[in-house]
N, C-alpha and C positions, 0 to 999 in steps of 0.2 A: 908824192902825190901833188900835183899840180891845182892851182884854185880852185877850176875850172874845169877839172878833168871830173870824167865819169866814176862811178866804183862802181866796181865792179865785185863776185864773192857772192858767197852764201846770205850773206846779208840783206842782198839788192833781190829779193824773190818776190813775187807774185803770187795774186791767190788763186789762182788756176794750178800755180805751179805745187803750193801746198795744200792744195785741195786734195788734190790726187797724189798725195804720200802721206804715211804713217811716218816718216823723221819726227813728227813733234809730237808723237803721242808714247807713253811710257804706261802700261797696263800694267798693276800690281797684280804676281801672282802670291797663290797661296801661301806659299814659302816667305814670302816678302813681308806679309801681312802677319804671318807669326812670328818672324824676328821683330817687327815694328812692335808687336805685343809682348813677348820676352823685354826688351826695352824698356817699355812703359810701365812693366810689371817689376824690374829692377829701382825704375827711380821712385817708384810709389814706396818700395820700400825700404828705400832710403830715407824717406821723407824729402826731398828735394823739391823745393821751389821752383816752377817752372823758368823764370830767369835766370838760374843758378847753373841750370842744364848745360854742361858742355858737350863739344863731342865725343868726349870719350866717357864722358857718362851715358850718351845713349850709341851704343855698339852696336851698327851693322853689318855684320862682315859680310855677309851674303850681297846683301843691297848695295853697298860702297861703292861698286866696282860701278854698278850700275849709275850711280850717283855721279860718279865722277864724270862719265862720259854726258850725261843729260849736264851736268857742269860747263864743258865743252861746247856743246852745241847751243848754249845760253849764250854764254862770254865771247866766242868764239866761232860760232857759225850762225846758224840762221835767226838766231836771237829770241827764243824761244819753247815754253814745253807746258805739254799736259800730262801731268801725270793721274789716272784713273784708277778710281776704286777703295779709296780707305771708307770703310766700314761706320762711317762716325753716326748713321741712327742707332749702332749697336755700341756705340763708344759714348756716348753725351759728348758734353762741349770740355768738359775736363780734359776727357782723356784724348780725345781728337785735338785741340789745341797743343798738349805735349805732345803728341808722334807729329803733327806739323813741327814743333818748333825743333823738335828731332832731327827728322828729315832737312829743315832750314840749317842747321846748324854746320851740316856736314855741306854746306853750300856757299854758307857765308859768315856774316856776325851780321847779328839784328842789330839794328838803332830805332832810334826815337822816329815816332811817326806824328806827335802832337805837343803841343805843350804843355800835358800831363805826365808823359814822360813813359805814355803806352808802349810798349815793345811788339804786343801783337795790335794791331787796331779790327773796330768791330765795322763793316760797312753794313751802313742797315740805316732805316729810317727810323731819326728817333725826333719826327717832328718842325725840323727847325727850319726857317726861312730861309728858300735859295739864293733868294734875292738880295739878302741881309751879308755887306760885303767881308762880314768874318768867318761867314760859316762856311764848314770845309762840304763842300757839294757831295761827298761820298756818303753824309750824315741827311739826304734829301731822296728822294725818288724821281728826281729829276735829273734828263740826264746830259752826260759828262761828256764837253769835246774831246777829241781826239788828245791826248796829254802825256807826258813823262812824270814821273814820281820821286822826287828829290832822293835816291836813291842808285844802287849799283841795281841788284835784284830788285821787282817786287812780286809779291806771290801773293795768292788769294786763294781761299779755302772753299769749297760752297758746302754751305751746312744744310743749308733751305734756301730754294728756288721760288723767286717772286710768284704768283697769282698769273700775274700775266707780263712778259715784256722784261726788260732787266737781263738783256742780250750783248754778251760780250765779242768784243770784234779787236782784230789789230789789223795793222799795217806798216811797211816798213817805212821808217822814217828816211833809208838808202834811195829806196824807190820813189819816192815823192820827190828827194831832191834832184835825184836824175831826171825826173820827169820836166821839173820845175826850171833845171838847167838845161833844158833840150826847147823848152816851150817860151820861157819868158826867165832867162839870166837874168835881169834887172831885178828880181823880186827874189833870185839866192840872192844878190849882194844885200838887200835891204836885210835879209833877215842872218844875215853876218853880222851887221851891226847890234848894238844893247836896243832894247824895251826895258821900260820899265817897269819893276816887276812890287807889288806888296805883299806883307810877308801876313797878312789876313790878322795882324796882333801877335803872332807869335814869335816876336822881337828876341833874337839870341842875345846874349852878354855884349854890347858894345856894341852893337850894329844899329841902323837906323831901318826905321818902320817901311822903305825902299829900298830897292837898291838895282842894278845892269843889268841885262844878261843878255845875251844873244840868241836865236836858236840852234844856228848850223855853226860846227867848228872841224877845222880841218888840220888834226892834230896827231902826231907818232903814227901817222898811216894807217889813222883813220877817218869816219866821217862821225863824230859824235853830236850827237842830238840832245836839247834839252829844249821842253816848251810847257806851259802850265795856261794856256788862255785864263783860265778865273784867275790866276792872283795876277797879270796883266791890266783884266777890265774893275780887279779891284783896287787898284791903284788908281785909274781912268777918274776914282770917284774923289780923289785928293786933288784938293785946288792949286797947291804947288807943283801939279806933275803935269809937264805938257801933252798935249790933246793927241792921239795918236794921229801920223800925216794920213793922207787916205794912201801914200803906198804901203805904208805899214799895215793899214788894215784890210789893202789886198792880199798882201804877201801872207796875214794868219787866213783869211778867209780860202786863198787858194791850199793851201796846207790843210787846212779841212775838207773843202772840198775834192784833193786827190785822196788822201787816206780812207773816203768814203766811198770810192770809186766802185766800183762792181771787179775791177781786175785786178786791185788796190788790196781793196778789205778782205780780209778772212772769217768769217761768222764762226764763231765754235760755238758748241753746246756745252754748257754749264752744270753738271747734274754734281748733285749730293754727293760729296766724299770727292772732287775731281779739285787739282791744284793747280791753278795755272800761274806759272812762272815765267815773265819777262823781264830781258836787259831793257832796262830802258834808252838806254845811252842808242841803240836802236832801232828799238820797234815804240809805234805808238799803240797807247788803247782808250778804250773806249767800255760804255754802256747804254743802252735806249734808256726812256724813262719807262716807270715801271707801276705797277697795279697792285698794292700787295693784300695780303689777306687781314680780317678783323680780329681774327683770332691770336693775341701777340705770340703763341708757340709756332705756328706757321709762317711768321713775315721772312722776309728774303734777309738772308744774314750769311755773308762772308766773313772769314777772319784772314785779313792782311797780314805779312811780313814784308819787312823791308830790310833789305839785308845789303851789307857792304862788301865786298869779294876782294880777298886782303892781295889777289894774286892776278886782279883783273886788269882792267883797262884804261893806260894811264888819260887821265883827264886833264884839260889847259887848265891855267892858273886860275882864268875868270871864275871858274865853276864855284872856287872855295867861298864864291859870297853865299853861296845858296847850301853848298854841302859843307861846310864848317874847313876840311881840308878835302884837299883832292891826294893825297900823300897813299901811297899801295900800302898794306901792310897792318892796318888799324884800322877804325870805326870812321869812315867817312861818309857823307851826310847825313840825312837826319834830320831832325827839329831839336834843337836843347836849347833852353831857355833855365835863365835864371831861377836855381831853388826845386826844377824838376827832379824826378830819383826815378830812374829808368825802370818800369816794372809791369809785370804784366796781368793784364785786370779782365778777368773772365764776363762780366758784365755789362754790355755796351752803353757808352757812356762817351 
């Protein structure tokens, strides 16, 4: 794959082109949904810890097969999937959070998503200043640019759908570079090179409160993507980190503004019980800001996974500042921070 060259594949789609196909939608039927509950009903009575869960403690023989291929077309094709229909007003958050992390398990290995040492995390508004350059923007109703997720997989649950607004979208990260390399090359080179990126406080063992990264990498043939704007502009606010040049903050501004494009973006609907699964190394996502309800049993509440895929997509060396290793086979990225115990905590926080 040459610098400079286009990509081409499953990857580089349009949303005209996945408008009009069902590839990334995956409808549980009936049958799916009772082994999913067979499952859940085996580890309840085990007593088992929902962290504890492996895959072969929660057994799909039926689903697997299906799994595996919605596996494929994550890692390996269009870089993405909705899976539709678990039951979770008729499950509560217990037992919806286990057949998530069920389902997740048979996909990947979950890591840390904070530096509490959450496995699943809660996206939800619990208050806190967007502004305020430590808060993780997913904890806001405010919404989120275009981003990747320090992770292989990540996956989101929707329990309860916001009041108003709180509209999820992707786009390929393939497609905007081809774009970006067809329109204006001088702004892929810029963004081949490191930004500076802060880690919002949640400083690993031995690393420093910044550190490189690039966005676009052209690595084992392929076009791997990694971009986070907030921990970018929260760096921006440390006196030792130089001022982003203006081509650098054309090159994020143009990467927003293709990903938002109308031929670009994909609008999906979000409803209760639907799981949406993206590589991020990929696709980017997104959500609008949002209106939620007064009632706290009604406010908009996803539950995250972030998962590592021991079998996926070799990543370049630079990535291990942010994902701890980039090495196949094991738990790579994440958040771990000194003193954390990886675990998973049903009450957002």
């Amino acid at each position: 794959m040459m610098k400079n060259e286009q990509v081409s594949g499953p990857a580089a789609w349009t949303a005209p082109e996945m408008a009009a196909s069902d590839c990334w939608l995956h409808q549980f039927r009936d049958d799916e949904i009772a082994e999913i509950q067979a499952a859940i009903d085996a580890v309840r009575a085990r007593g088992l810890a929902i962290e504890d869960v492996t895959r072969s403690d929660f057994p799909l023989p039926g689903l697997a097969a299906a799994l595996s291929g919605i596996y494929q077309k994550i890692v390996h094709g269009h870089g993405f999937m909705v899976l539709r229909g678990l039951p979770v007003a008729d499950w509560g958050i217990a037992d919806s959070a286990l057949a998530y992390w069920g389902i997740g398990v048979h996909l990947g290995l979950p890591v840390s998503q904070n530096a509490k040492g959450h496995l699943i995390g809660h996206v939800r508004d619990l208050g806190h200043d967007p502004d305020d350059p430590k808060v993780r923007i997913y904890t806001t109703t405010r919404r989120q640019p275009y981003h990747t997720d320090s992770c292989d997989i990540v996956g989101l649950l929707c329990l309860q759908k916001a009041k108003a607004g709180g509209l999820s979208a992707l786009s390929s990260s393939v497609t905007i570079y081809n774009e970006m390399l067809q329109a204006l090359p001088d702004l892929v080179e810029v963004l081949m090179q490191p930004f500076v990126y802060g880690r919002k406080g949640e400083v690993p063992a031995g690393k420093n409160e910044t550190y490189e990264m690039a966005t676009f990498f052209r690595h084992a043939n392929h076009l791997t993507t990694i971009l986070a704007p907030d921990f970018i502009y929260a760096a921006q606010r440390l006196a030792e980190v130089p001022r982003l040049s203006d081509q650098q903050q054309e090159a994020l501004d143009m990467v927003q503004s293709l990903a938002n494009r109308d031929d670009i973006r994909l609008d999906l609907t979000f409803e209760p019980g639907d799981v949406q699964l993206v590589h991020n190394h990929q696709v980017l996502h997104t959500r609008t800001d949002y209106e939620d309800f007064d009632d706290p049993s009604l406010k908009r509440h996803l539950l995250r996974l972030w998962l590592a895929t021991p079998a996926g997509r070799p990543l370049p060396a630079a990535m291990a500042e942010r994902y701890g290793s980039v090495a196949l086979g094991g738990e790579r990225g994440g958040i771990r921070v000194a003193g954390a115990r990886p675990h998973v905590n049903l009450e957002p926080a």
